[in-house]
N, C-alpha and C positions, 0 to 999 in steps of 0.2 A: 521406435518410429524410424522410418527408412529416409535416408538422405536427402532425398527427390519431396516428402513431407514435410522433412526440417525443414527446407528452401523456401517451401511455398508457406509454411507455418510462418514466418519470419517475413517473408516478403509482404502478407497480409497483415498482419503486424505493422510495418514501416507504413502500409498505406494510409491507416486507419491514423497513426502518428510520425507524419515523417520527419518531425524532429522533437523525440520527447525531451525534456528535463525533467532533473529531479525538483521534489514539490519542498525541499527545505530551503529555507530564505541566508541567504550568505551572501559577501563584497566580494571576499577573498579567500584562498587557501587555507588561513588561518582562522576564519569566522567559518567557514565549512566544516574546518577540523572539528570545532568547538560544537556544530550546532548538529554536526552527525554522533557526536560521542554524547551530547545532551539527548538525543533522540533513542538511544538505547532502552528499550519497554516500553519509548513514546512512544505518542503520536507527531507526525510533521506538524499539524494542524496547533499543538499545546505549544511546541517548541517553538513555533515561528511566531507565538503570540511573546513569548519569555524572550528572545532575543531582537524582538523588536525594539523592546525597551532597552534590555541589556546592549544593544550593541553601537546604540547613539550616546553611551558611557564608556565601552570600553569595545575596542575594534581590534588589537593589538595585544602582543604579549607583557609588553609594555604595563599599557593602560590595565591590563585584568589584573596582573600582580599591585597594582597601587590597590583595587576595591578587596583582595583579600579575600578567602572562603568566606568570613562572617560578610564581609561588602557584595561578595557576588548570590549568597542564598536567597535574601528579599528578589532579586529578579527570577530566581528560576526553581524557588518553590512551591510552582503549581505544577510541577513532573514528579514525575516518579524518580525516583532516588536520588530526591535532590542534595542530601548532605557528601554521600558519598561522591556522586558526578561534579559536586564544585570542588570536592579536595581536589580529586582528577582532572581539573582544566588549570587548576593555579598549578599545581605539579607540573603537567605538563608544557605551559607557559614557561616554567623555571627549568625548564630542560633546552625547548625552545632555545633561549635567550642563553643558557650556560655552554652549550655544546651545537647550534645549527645558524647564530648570529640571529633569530627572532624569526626566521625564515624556517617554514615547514617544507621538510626533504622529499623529493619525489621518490622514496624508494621504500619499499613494503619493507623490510629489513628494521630500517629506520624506525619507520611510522611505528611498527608493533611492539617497537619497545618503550613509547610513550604510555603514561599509565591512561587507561580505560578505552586504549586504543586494540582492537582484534585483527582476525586477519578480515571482518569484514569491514568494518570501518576504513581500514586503508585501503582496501577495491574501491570504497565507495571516493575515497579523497582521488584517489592515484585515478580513475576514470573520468571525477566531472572537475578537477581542478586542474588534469596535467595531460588529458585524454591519450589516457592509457586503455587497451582495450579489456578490462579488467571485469570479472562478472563478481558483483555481492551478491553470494546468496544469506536472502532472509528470510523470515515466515515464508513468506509471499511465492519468491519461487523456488524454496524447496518444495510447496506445496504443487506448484504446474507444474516441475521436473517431473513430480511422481505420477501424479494424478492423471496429467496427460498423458504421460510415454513419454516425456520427451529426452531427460536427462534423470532415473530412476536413481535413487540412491538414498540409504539409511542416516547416511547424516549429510550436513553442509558441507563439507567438503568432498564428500564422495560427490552429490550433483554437480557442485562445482567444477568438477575434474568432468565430469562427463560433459558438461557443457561448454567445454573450451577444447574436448573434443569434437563436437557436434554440430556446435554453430557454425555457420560460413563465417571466413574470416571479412567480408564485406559487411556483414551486420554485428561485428563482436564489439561494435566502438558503443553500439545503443542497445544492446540485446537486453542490458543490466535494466534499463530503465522499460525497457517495448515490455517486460517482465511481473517487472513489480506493478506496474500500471495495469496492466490486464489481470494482475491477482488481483488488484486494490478496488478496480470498479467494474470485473466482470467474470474472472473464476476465482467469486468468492467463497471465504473458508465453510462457511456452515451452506449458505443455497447461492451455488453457483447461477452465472444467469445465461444459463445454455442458450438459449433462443436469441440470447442478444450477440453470440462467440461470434467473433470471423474465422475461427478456424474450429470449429466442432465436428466439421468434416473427419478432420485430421487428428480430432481429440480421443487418445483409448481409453476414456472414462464411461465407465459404462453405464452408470446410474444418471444421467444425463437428467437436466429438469425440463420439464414438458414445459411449453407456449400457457401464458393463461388463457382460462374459458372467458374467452368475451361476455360482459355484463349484459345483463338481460334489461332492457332499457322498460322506464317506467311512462314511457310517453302516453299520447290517447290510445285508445285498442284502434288498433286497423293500420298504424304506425309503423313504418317498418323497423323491426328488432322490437317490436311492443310485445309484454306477455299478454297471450290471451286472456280476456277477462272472462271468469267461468259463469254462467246464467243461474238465477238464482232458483232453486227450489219452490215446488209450490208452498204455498202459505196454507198453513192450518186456517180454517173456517171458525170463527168466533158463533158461541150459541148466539140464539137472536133473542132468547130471556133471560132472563134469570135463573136460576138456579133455585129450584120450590127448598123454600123451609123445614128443617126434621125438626118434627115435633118433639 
């Protein structure tokens, strides 16, 4: 995609949102850390149901190490990997609190040596906790890197590098979220919703989904958008007797 498309790809973007967030529910730094590493093979929508409960009990690294892995599972065993992601939050709690004073570090460095912390997770802390202009690639836009043109690469961090080449540095504070948002409710993974793009223009996807066929309305005939109704067939003629008896 040529520089001059970047621009305008992104600039359509901000319009349509010009100030996204991300859709997971957090206070703090610390309730973000916890509710982005809970979200790993979630969904925001599961996660924000678990820590609604979980975080009017425990908001701190403090408070999580008092409920313990066995105290913190009942909140957040309707995710996926929940035994594994709560050893991972008390762990990292106890790291927190041993080596950072209970205060989560603004520095990728840092963050990714927290257990169940990656290099995406800490984009995602370091961007909406500390606005850093950091891009997470996930599902979502490694998917538009490729699909588009816009940032093509084999894996997450090849796009990644592309896209912090690519982006204008005016849009790199919200690029991460203009991103996932537009994979999430409109260059979706199995049927994208082309007709609905703001920027399909500029999209080198070639298998593009067509507009639906407007429904054929079942109003009265003569209606407009009514299907015609077809005239009926002549009627077979009934004999006018009987039918004489075989002997």
């Amino acid at each position: 995609m040529k520089p001059r498309d970047i621009a305008l790809f992104f600039d359509r973007l901000a319009a349509e949102r010009p100030a996204p967030k991300g859709e997971l529910a957090f206070v703090d730094p610390y309730t973000l850390l916890v509710a982005v590493v809970l979200s790993a093979q979630a969904t925001d929508v599961s996660v924000n149901k678990a820590t609604d409960r979980l975080f009017k009990v425990a908001s701190t690294p403090q408070a999580m190490l008092r409920l313990g892995v066995d105290g913190l599972i009942p909140y957040i065993q309707t995710i996926g990997l929940f035994r594994a992601k709560a050893k991972n939050v008390i762990r990292l709690s106890e790291i927190l609190l041993a080596e950072h004073g209970g205060v989560v570090p603004p520095d990728r460095a840092m963050l990714e040596t927290l257990p169940g912390v990656g290099r995406k997770t800490a984009n995602v802390v370091l961007n909406i906790a500390f606005g850093e202009p950091t891009i997470a690639v996930d599902t979502h836009i490694f998917r538009i890197g490729n699909r588009t043109g816009l940032a093509p690469g084999k894996t997450p961090r090849a796009v990644e590098d592309k896209l912090e080449k690519v982006v204008p540095a005016d849009r790199k504070l919200h690029a991460h979220h203009w991103l996932i948002l537009h994979g999430r409710y409109v260059c979706k993974a199995r049927r994208p919703d082309c007709p609905a793009c703001a920027v399909k223009d500029l999209c080198g996807y070639r298998a593009k989904t067509p507009a639906a066929t407007p429904a054929v309305s079942a109003g009265p005939p003569g209606a407009p958008g009514a299907a015609p109704r077809s005239s009926p067939g002549p009627r077979s003629a009934r004999p006018a007797g009987r039918a004489p008896r075989r002997g």
